[in-house]
N, CA, C and O atoms as a GROMACS GRO file, in nm:
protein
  320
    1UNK      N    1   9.915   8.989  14.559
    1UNK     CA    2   9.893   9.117  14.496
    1UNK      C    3   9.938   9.107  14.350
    1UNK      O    4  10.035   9.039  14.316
    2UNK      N    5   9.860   9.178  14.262
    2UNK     CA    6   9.913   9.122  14.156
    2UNK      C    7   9.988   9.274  14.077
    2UNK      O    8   9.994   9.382  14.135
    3UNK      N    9  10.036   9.251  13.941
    3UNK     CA   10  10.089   9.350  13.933
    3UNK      C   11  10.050   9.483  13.932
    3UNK      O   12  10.106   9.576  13.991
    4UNK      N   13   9.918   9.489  13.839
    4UNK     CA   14   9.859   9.660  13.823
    4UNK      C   15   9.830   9.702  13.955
    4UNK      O   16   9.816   9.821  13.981
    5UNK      N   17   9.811   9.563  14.088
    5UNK     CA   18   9.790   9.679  14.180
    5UNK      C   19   9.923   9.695  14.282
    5UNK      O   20   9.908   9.740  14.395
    6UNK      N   21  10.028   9.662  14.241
    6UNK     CA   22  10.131   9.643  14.292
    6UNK      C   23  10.219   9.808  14.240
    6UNK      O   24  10.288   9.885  14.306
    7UNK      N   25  10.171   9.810  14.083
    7UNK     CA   26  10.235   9.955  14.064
    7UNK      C   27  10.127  10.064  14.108
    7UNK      O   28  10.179  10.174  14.098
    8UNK      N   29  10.015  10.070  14.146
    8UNK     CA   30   9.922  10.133  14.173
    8UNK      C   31   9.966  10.189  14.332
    8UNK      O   32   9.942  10.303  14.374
    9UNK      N   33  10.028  10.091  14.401
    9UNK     CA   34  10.063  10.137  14.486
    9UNK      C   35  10.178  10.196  14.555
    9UNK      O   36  10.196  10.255  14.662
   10UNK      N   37  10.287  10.142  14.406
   10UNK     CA   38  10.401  10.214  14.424
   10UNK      C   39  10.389  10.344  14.370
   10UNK      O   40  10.475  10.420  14.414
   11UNK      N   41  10.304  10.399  14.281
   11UNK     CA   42  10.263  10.532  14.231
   11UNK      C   43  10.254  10.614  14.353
   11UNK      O   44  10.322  10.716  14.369
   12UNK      N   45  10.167  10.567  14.441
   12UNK     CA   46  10.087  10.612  14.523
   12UNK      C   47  10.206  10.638  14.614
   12UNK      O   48  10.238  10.756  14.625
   13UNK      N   49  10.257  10.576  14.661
   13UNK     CA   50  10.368  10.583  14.779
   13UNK      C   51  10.493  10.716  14.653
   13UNK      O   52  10.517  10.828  14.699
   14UNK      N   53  10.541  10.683  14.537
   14UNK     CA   54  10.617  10.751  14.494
   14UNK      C   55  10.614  10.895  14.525
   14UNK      O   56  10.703  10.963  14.575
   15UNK      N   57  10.434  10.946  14.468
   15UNK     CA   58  10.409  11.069  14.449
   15UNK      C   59  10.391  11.130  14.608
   15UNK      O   60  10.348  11.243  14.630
   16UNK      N   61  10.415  11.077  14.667
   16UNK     CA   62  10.416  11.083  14.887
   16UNK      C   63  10.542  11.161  14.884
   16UNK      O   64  10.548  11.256  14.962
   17UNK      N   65  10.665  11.130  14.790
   17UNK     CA   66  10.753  11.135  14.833
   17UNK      C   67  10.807  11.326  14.826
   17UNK      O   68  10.762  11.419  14.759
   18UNK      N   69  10.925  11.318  14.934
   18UNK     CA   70  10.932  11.477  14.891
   18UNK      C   71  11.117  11.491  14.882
   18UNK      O   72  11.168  11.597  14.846
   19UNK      N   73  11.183  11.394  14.912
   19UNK     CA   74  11.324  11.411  14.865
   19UNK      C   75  11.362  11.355  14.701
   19UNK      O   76  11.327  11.274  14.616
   20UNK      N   77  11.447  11.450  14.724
   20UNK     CA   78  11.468  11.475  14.540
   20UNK      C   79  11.581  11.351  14.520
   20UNK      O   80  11.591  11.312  14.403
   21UNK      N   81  11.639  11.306  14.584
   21UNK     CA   82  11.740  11.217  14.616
   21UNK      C   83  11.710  11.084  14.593
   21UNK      O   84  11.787  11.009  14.532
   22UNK      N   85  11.560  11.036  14.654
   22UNK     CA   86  11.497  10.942  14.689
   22UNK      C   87  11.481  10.920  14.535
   22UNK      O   88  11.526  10.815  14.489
   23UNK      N   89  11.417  11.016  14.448
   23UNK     CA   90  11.331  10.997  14.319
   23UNK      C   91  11.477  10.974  14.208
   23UNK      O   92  11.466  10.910  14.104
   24UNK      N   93  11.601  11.031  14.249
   24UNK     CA   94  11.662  11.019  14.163
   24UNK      C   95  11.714  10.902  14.130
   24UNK      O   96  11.746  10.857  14.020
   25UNK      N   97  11.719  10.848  14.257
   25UNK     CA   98  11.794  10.663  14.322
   25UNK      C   99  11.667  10.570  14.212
   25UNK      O  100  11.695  10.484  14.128
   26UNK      N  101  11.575  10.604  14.235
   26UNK     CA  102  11.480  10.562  14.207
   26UNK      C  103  11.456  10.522  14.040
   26UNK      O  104  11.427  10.416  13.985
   27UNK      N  105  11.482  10.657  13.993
   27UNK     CA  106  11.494  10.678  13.822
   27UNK      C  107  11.565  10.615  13.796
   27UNK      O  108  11.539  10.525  13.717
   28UNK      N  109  11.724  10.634  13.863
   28UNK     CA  110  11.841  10.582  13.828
   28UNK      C  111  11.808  10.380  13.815
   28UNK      O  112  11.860  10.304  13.733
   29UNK      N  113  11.710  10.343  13.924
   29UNK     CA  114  11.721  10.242  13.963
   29UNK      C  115  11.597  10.184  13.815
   29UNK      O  116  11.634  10.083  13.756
   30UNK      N  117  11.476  10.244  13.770
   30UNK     CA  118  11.432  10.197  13.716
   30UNK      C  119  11.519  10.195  13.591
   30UNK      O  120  11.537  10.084  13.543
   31UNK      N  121  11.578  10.303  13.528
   31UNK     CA  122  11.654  10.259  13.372
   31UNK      C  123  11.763  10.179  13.385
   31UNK      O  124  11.817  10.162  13.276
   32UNK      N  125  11.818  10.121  13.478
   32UNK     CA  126  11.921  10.042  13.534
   32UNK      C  127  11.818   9.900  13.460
   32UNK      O  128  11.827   9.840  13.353
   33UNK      N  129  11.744   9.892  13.551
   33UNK     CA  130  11.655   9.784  13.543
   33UNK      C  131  11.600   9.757  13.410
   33UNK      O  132  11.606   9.652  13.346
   34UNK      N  133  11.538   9.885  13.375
   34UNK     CA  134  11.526   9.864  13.190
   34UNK      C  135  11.591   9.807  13.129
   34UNK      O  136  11.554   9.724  13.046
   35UNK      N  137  11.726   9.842  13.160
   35UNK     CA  138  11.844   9.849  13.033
   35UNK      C  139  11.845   9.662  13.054
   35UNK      O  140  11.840   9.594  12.952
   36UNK      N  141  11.851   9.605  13.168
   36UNK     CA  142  11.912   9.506  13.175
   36UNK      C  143  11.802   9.394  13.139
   36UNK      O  144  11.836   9.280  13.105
   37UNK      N  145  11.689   9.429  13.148
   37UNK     CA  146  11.585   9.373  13.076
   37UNK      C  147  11.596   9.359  12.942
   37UNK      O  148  11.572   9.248  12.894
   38UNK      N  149  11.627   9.454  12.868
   38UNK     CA  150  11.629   9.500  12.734
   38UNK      C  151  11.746   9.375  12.690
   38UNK      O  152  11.746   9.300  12.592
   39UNK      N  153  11.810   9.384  12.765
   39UNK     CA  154  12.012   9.329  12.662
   39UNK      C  155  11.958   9.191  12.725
   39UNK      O  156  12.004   9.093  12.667
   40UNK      N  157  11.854   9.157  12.851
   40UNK     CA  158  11.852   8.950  12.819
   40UNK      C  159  11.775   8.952  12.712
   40UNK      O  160  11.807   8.865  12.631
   41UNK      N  161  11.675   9.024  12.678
   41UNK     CA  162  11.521   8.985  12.623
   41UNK      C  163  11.610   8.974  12.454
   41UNK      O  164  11.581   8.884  12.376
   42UNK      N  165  11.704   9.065  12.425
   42UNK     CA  166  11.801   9.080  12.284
   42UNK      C  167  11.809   8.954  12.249
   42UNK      O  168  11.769   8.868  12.328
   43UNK      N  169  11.851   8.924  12.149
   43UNK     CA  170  11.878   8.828  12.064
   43UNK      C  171  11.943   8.842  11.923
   43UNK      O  172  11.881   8.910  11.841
   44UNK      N  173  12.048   8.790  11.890
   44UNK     CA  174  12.134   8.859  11.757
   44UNK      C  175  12.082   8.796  11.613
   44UNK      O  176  12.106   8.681  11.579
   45UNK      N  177  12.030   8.863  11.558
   45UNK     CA  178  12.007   8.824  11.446
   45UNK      C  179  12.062   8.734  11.326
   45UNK      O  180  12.163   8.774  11.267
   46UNK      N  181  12.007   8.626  11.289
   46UNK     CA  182  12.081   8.544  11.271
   46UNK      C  183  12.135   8.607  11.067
   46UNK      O  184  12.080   8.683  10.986
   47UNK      N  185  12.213   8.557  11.065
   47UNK     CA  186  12.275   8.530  10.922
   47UNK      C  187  12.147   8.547  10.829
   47UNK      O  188  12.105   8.662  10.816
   48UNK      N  189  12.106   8.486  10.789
   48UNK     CA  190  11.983   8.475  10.714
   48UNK      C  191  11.881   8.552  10.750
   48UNK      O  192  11.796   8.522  10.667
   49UNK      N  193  11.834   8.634  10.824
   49UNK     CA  194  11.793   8.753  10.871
   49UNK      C  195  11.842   8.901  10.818
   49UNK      O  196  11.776   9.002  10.794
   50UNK      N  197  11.973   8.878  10.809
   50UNK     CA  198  12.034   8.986  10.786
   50UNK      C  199  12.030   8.984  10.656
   50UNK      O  200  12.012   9.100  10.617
   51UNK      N  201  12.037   8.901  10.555
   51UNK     CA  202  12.088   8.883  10.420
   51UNK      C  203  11.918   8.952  10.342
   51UNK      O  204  11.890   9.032  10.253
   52UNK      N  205  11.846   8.870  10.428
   52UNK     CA  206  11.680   8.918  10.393
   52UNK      C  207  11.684   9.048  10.420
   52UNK      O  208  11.668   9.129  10.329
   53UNK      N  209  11.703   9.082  10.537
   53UNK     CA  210  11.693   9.252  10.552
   53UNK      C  211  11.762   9.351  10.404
   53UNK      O  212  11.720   9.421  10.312
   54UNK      N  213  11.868   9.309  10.449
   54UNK     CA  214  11.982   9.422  10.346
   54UNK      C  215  11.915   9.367  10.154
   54UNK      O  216  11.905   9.449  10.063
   55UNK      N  217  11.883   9.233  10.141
   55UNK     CA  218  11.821   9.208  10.001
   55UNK      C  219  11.701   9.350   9.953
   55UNK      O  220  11.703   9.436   9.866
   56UNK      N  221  11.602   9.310  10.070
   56UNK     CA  222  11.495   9.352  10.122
   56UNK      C  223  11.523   9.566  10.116
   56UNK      O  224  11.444   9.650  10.070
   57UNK      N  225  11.609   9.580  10.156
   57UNK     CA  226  11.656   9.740  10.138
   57UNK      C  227  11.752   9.771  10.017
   57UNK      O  228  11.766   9.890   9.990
   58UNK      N  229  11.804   9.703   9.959
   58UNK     CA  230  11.847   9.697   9.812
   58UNK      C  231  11.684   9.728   9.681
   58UNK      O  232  11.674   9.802   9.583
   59UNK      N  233  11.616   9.659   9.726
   59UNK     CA  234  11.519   9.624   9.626
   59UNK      C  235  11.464   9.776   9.715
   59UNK      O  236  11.455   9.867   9.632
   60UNK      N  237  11.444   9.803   9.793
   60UNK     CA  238  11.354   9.935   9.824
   60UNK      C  239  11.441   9.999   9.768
   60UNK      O  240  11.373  10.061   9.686
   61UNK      N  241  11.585  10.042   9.745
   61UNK     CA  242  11.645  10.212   9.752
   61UNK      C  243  11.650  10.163   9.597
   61UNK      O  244  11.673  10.266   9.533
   62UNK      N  245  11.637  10.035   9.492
   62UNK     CA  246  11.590  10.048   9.361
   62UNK      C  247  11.485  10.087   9.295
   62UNK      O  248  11.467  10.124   9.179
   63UNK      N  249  11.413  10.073   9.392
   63UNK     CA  250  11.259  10.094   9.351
   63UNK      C  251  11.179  10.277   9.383
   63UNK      O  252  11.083  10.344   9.345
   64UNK      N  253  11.304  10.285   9.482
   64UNK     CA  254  11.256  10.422   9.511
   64UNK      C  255  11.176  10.471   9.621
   64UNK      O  256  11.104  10.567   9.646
   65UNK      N  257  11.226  10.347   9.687
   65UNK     CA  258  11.117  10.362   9.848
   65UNK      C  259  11.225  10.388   9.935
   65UNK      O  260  11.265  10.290   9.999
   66UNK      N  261  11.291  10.515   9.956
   66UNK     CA  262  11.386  10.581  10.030
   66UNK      C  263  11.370  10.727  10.096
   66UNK      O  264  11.306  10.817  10.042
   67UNK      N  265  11.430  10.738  10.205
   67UNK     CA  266  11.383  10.898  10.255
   67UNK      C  267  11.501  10.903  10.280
   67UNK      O  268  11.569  10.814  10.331
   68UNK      N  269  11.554  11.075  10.223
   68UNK     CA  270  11.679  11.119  10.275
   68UNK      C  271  11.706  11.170  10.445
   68UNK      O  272  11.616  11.228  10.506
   69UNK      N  273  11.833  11.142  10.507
   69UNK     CA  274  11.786  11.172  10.676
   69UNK      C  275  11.785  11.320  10.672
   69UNK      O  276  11.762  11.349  10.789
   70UNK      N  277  11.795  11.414  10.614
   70UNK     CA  278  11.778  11.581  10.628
   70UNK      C  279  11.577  11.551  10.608
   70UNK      O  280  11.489  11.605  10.676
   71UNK      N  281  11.562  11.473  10.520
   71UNK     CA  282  11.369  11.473  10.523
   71UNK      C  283  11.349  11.379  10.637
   71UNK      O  284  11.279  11.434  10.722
   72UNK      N  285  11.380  11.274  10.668
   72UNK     CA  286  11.326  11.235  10.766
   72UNK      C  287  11.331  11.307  10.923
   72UNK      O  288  11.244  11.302  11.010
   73UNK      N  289  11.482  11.386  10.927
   73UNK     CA  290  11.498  11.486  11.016
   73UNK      C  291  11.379  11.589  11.064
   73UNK      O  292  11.351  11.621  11.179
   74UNK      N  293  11.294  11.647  10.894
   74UNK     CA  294  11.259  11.732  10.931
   74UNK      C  295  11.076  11.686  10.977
   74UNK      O  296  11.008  11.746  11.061
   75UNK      N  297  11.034  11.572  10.899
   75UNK     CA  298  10.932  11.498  10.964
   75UNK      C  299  10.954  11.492  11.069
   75UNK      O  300  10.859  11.529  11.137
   76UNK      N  301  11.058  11.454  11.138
   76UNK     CA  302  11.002  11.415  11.287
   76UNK      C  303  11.004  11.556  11.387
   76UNK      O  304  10.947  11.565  11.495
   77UNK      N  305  11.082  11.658  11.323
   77UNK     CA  306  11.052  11.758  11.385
   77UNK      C  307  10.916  11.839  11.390
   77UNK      O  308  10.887  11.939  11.454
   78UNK      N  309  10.850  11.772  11.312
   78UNK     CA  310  10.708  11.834  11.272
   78UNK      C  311  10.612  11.752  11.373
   78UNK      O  312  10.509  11.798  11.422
   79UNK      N  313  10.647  11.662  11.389
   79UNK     CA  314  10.567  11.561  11.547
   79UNK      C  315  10.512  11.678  11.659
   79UNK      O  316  10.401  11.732  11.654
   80UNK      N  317  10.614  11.703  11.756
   80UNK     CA  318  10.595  11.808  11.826
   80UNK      C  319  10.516  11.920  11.799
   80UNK      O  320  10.510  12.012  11.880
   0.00000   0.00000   0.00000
């Protein structure tokens, strides 16, 4: 079985379900699983990465390619 029909059928069985308990174990169990996916797949940025970055945002907030976070605040409230 491969995967799309592997979640196709856990959809299917999920939305069956009628305890609230079951779905919470469940939630709980998928961001569990996220998270721990997330922190192997990580990798720390090396030295020379960082020096490029922060160079790289020096030369933007000289140049004038900056957003204050009260404007960027209010952009993203405008999403919704």
């Amino acid at each position: 079985m491969n995967i799309e029909t592997r979640k196709l059928t856990f959809i299917q069985e999920f939305l069956r379900l009628q305890n609230e308990e079951i779905v919470i174990d469940l939630e709980k169990l998928l961001h569990k699983g996220k998270a721990e996916l997330l922190e192997k797949e990580m990798k720390p940025m090396s030295q020379q990465k960082l020096n490029s970055d922060i160079e790289q945002s020096l030369e933007d907030s000289k140049n004038g390619r900056i957003i204050s976070a009260s404007s960027l605040k209010t952009k993203i409230q405008k999403w919704s």
